[in-house]
N, C-alpha and C positions, 0 to 999 in steps of 0.2 A: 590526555591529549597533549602532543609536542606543542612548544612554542610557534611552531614553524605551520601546525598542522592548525591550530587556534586561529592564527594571521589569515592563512586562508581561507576558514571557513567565516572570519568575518565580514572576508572580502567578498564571498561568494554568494550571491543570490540565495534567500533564501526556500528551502523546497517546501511546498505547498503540498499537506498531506489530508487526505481524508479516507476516513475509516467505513467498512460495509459489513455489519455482523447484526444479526440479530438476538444478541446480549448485550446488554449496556453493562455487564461488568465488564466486558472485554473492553468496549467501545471506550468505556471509563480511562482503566489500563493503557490504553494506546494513546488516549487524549495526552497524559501523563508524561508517557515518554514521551512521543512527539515535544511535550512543552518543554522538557528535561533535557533536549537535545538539541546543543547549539549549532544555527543553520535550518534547521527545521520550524516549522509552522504548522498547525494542525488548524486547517479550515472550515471543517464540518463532518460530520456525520451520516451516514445511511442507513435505515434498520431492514431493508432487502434489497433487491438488484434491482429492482424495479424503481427504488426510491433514487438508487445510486444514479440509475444513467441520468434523469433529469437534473440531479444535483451537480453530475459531474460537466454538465454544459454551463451551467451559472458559476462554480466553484472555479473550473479549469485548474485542478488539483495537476503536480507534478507527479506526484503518487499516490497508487490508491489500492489500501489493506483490504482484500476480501477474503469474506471466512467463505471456509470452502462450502460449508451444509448451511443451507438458509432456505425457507420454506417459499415457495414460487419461484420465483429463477435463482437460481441454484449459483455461486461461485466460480463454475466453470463455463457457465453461458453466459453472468454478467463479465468476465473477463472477456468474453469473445465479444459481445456489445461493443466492450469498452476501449478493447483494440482496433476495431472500427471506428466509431466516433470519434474518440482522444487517443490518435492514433501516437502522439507524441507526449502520453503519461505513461509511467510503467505501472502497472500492476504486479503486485502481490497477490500470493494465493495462502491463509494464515489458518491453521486446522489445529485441530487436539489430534485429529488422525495420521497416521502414519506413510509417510512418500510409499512405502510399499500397499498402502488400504485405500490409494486415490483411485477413484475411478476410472476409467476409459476416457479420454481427450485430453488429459493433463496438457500432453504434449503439444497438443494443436487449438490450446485456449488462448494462447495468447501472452499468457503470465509470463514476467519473467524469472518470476521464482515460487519456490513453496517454502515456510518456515512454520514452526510449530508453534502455537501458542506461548508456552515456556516458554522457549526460547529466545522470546522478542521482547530486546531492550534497546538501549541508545546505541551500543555497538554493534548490533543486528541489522538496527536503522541505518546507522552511518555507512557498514558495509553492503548494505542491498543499493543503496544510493549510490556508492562509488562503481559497483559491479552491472548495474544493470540501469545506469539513468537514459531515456529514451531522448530528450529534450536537448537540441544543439546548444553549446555553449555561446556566450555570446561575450 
């Protein structure tokens, strides 16, 4: 990170994240980065959608990781919950599965993105924040 990009992210409120998968190595993993990533805050946890949206009213996360396959509400219906209620957090949609093997509604859940397991570190984070943060600056 630049000098210039550091300054700012000091200055910058920090983002409120919490995670929704039904694996606690993942949960683990995301705990991780989140803490690993300056700006960021990892507020809590959810082990289904069902757990998430009540958390996500007491939490008031800025962003919130859901894995896409979870057993009762599924990833793509807790995003759509959760674009309803927190209408002003962005969701993630975070899978082992492939953007071409998502199901039907991706596109009208609400998420503002999908990233792959792998693929999510502090760079991933910092970039999904910059590109899709829902929440007015102040």
């Amino acid at each position: 990170m630049e000098t210039h990009e550091r300054d700012a992210a000091l200055n910058a409120p920090t983002v409120k994240v919490m995670t929704v998968d039904d694996h606690e190595v993942f949960r683990e993993v995301a705990r991780e980065v989140v803490q690993a990533t300056m700006g960021f805050e990892h507020v809590g946890d959810a082990t289904s959608g069902e757990e998430a949206l009540a958390l996500a009213e007491s939490l008031d996360p800025d962003l919130i990781l859901i894995d896409l396959r979870m057993p009762g509400i599924d990833g793509l219906e807790t995003a759509r919950r959760l674009r309803v209620s927190r209408p002003d957090a962005t969701t993630v949609l975070i899978s082992t599965a492939d953007f071409e093997s998502l199901p039907g509604g991706f596109a009208t859940c609400g998420a503002a993105a999908f990233v792959h397991k792998q693929d999510f570190g502090p760079a991933t984070l910092r970039r999904l924040w910059a590109e899709h943060r829902r929440r007015s600056e102040a």
